[in-house]
C-alpha positions as CSV (number, residue, x, y, z in Angstrom):
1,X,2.2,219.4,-45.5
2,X,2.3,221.4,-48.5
3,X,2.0,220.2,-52.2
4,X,6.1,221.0,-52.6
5,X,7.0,218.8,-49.7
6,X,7.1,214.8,-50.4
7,X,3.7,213.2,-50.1
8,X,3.8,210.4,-47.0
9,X,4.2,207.8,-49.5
10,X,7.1,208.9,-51.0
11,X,8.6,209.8,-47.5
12,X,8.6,206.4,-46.4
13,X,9.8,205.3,-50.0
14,X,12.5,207.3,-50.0
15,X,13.7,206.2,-46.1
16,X,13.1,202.7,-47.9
17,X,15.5,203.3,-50.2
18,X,18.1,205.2,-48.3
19,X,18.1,202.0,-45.7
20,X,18.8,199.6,-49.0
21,X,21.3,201.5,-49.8
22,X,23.1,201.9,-46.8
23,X,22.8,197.9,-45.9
24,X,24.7,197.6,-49.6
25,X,27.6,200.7,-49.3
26,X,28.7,200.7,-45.5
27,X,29.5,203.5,-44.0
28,X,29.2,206.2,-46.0
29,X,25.1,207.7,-45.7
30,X,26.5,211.0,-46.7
31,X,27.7,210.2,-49.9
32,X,25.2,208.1,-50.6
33,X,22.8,210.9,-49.8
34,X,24.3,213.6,-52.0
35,X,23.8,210.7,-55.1
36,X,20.4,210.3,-54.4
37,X,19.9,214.1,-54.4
38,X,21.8,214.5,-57.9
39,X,19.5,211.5,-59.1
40,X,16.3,213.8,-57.6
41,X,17.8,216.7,-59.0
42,X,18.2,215.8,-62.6
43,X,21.3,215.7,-62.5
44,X,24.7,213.9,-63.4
45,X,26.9,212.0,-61.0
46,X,30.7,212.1,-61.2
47,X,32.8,209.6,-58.7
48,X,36.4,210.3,-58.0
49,X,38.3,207.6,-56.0
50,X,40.8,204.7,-56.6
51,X,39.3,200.9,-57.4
52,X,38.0,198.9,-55.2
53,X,36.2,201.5,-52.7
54,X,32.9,200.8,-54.1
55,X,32.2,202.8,-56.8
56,X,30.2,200.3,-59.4
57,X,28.5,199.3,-56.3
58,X,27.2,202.4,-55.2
59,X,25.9,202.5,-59.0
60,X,24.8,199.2,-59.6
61,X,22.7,199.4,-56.1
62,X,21.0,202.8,-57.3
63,X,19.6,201.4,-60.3
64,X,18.2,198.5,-59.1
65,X,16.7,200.4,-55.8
66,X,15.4,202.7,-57.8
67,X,13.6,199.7,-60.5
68,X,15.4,201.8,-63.6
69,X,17.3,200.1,-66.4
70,X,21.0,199.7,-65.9
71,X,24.0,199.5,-68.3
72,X,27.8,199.1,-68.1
73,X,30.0,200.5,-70.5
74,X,34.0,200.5,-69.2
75,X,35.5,203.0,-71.2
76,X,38.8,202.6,-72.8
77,X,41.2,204.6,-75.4
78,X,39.7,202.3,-78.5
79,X,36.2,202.6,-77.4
80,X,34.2,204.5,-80.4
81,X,31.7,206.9,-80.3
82,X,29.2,204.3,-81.8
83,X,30.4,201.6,-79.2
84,X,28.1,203.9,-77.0
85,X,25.9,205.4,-78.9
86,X,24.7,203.1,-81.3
87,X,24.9,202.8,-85.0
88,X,23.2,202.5,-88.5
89,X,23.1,199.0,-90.1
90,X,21.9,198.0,-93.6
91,X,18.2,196.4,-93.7
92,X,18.7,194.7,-97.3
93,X,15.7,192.8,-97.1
94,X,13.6,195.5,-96.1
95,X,16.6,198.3,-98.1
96,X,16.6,200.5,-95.2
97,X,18.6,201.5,-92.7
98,X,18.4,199.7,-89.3
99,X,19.7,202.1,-85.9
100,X,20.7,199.5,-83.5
101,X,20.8,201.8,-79.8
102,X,24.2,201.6,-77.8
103,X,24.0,201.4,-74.1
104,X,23.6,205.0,-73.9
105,X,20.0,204.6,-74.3
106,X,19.3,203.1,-70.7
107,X,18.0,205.2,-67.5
108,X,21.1,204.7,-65.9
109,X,24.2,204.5,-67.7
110,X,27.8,204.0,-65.7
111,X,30.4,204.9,-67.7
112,X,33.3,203.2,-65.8
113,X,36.8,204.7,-65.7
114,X,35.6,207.8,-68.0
115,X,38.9,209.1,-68.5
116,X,40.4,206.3,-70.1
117,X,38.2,207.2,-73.4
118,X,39.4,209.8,-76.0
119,X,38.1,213.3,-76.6
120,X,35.9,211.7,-79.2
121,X,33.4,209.5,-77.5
122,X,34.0,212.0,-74.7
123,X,31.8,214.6,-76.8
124,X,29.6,211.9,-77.7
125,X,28.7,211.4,-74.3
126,X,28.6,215.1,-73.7
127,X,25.5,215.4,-76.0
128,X,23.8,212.7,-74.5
129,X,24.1,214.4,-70.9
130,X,23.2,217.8,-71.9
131,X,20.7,217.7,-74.2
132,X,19.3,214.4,-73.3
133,X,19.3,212.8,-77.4
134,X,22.0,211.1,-79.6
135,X,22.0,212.7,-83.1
136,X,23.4,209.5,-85.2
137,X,22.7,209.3,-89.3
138,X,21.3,213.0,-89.2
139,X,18.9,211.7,-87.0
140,X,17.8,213.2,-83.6
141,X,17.0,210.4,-80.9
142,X,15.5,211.7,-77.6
143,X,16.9,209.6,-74.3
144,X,14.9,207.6,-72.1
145,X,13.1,209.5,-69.3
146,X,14.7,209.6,-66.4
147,X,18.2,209.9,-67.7
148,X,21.4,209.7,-65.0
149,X,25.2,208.7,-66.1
150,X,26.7,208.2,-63.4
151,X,30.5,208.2,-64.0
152,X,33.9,206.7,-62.2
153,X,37.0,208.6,-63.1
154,X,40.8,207.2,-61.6
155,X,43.0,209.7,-60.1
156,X,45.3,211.0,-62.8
157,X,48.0,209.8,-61.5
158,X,46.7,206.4,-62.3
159,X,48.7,205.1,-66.3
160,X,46.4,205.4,-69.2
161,X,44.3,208.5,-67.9
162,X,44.0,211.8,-68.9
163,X,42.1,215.1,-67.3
164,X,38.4,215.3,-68.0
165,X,38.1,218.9,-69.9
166,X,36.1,221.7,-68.6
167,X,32.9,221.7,-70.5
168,X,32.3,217.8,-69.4
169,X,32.8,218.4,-65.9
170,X,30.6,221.0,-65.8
171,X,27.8,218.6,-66.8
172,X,28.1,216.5,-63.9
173,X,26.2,218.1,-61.0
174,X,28.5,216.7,-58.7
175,X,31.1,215.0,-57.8
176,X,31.4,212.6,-55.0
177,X,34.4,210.6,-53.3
178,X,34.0,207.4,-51.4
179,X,37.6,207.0,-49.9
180,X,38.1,203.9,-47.6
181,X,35.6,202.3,-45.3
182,X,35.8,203.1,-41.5
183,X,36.7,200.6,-39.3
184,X,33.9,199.4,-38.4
185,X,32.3,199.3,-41.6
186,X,36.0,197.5,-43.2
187,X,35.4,194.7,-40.3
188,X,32.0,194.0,-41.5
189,X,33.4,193.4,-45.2
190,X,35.9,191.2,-43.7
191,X,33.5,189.0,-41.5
192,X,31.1,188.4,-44.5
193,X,33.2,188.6,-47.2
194,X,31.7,191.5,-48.3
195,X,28.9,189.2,-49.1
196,X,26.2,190.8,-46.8
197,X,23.9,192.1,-49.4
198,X,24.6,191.7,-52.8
199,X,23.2,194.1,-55.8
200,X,22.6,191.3,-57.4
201,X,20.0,190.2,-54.9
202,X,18.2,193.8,-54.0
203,X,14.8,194.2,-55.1
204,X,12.8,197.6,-56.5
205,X,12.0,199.7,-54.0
206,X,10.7,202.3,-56.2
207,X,10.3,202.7,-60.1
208,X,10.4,205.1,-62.7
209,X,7.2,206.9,-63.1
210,X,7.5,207.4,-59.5
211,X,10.7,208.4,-59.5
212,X,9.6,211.0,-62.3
213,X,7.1,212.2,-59.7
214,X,9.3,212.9,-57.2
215,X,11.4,215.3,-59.8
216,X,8.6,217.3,-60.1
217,X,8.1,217.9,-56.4
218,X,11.6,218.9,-55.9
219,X,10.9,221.4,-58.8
220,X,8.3,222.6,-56.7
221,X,10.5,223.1,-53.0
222,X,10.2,226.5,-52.5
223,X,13.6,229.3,-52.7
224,X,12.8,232.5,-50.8
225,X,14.6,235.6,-51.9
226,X,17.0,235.7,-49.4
227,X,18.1,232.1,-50.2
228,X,19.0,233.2,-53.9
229,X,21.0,236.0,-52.5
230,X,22.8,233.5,-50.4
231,X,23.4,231.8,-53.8
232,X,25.2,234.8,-55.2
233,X,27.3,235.8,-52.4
234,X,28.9,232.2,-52.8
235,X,29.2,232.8,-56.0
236,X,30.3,236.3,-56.2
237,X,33.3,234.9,-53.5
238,X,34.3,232.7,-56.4
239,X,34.6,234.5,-58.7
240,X,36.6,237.0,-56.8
241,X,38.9,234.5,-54.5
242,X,42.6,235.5,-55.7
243,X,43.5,231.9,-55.9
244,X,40.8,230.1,-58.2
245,X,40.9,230.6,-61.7
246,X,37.2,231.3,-62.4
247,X,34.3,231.2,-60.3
248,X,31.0,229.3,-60.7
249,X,29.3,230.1,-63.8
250,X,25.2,230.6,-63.8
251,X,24.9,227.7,-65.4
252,X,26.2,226.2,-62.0
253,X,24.4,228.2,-59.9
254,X,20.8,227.1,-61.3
255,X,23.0,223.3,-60.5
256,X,23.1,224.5,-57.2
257,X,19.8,225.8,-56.2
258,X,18.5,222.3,-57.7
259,X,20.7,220.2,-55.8
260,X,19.6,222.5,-53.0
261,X,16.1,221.5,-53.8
262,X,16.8,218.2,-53.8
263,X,18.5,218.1,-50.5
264,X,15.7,219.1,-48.7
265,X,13.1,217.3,-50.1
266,X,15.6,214.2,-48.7
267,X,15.1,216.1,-45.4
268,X,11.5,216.8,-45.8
269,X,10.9,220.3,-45.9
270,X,9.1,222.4,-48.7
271,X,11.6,225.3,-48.8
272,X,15.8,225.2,-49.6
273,X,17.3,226.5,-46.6
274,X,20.9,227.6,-46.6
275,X,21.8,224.6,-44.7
276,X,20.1,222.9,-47.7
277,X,23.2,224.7,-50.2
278,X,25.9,224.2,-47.6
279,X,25.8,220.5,-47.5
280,X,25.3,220.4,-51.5
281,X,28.2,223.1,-52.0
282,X,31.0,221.2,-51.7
283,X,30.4,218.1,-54.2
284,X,29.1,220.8,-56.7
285,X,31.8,223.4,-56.5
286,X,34.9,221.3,-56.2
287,X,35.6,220.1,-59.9
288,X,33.6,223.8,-61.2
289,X,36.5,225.6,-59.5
290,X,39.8,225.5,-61.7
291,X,42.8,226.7,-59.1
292,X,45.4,229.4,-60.3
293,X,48.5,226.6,-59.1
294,X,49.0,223.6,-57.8
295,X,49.2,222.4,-54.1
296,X,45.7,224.4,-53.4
297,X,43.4,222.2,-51.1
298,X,40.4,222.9,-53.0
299,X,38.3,221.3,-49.9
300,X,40.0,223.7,-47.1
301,X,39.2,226.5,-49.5
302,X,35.5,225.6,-49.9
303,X,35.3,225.2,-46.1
304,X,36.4,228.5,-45.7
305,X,34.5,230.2,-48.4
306,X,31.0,228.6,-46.7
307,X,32.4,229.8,-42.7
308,X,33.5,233.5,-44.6
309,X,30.1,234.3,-46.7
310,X,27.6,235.6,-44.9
311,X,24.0,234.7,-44.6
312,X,21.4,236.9,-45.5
């Protein structure tokens, strides 16, 4: 086994994990899979479905699998940019100012129904996902290490939302959808009351420093030449697809080869394959490619972009 592939120990750490989290989130390994791969990859998580499917779940059950530090923030239109970031309080006995830290400054932050908030706190949040700090009093304050937000958002149709804009969307790595339950997995809910393993009640599995750890092995999977060509055929195809309105940028594409990373250190291996980038693909292109008019099944046209470009 080579240096870039995960060390035994964090093989069977990792299977640990996966199990927890499929005992907590039935029926639905795949999407908890593609989280856990954004959470490896650095990344940002963005969850797309209606309430009740399991969504603050999935989160809740990450953090506390994963030993980080959790916070809740439900965003709303009157929530402020301080409400998450923090703010400056008068000291008079000491005659200073005193920065009390907003929930933003946690390892894992779920920002609940995101597009409820305004475009205000949304570019507070925006800073604190890309460049990792809150700037607050003219003060620069760095983010804990690791950092993941991990975001619900309501279908629009939904009263009181409004369209995340471009530039926010693109700093979630991707987007996942949880949808309902299969039968099976709806039954067990209803014979246990969807009481058969609380997040409350799960334990650490792993913690942060090794968690940090594992980031740097998946920095170190290896991307062969041909695999980054792969990379820009996909994207040349969406840039050049008659019925999207702009293609993946290369900020995306570096998203991409991470999450491609990621995905097979899950599996592994201490290379990307392309089988690696098709299963990450679609959660990272879907909300990165704008379409030209509506009624476009951006899924279908994913599906055929990966069956249409070829592999090198």
């Amino acid at each position: 086994m080579t240096p870039a592939s995960p060390s035994l120990s964090h093989a069977e750490t990792l299977k640990a994990a996966l199990a927890q989290l499929d005992g907590v989130i039935l029926g639905k390994p795949g999407q908890i899979r593609l989280a856990v791969a954004c959470l490896l990859a650095r990344g940002h998580l963005l969850i797309e479905d209606q309430p009740g499917v399991g969504k603050t779940t999935l989160a809740g059950a990450l953090a506390r699998t994963f030993g980080l530090d959790f916070r809740r923030v439900q965003f709303t239109a009157d929530l402020l940019p301080a409400d998450l970031t923090g703010i400056s309080v008068w000291d008079a006995p000491n005659s200073a100012f005193r920065f009390h830290q907003g929930p933003v400054f946690s390892e894992v932050l779920l920002a609940d129904e995101i597009n409820r908030a305004t475009p205000r706190t949304q570019g507070a949040l925006l800073e604190a996902m890309e460049e990792r700090q809150v700037s607050e009093g003219g003060v620069t304050r760095p983010l804990p290490d690791p950092f993941f937000v991990i975001a619900t958002q309501n279908p629009a149709a939904f009263v009181g939302t409004s369209p995340l804009p471009e530039a926010q969307l693109d700093r979630f790595l991707m987007t996942v959808t949880l949808g309902y339950p299969d039968p099976r997995a709806e039954r067990t809910l209803l014979e246990t009351g969807g009481r058969s393993q609380s997040v409350r009640d799960l334990g650490a599995v792993l913690d942060a420093p090794t968690l940090l750890q594992m980031q740097r092995e998946v920095d170190d999977i290896h991307a062969a030449a041909p695999l980054l060509d792969y990379l820009q055929l996909l994207a040349r195809a969406t840039r050049e697809h008659p019925g999207l309105g702009a293609g993946l940028s290369p900020r995306a594409l570096l998203a991409l080869l991470a999450a491609a990373r990621a995905w097979a250190y899950l599996a592994g291996r201490p290379m990307a394959l392309p089988e690696d980038v098709q299963a990450v693909f679609p959660a990272l292109a879907a909300h990165r490619l704008p379409v030209r008019g509506p009624g476009v099944d951006v899924a279908g046209l994913i599906s055929r972009m990966l069956a249409d470009t070829p592999i090198p």
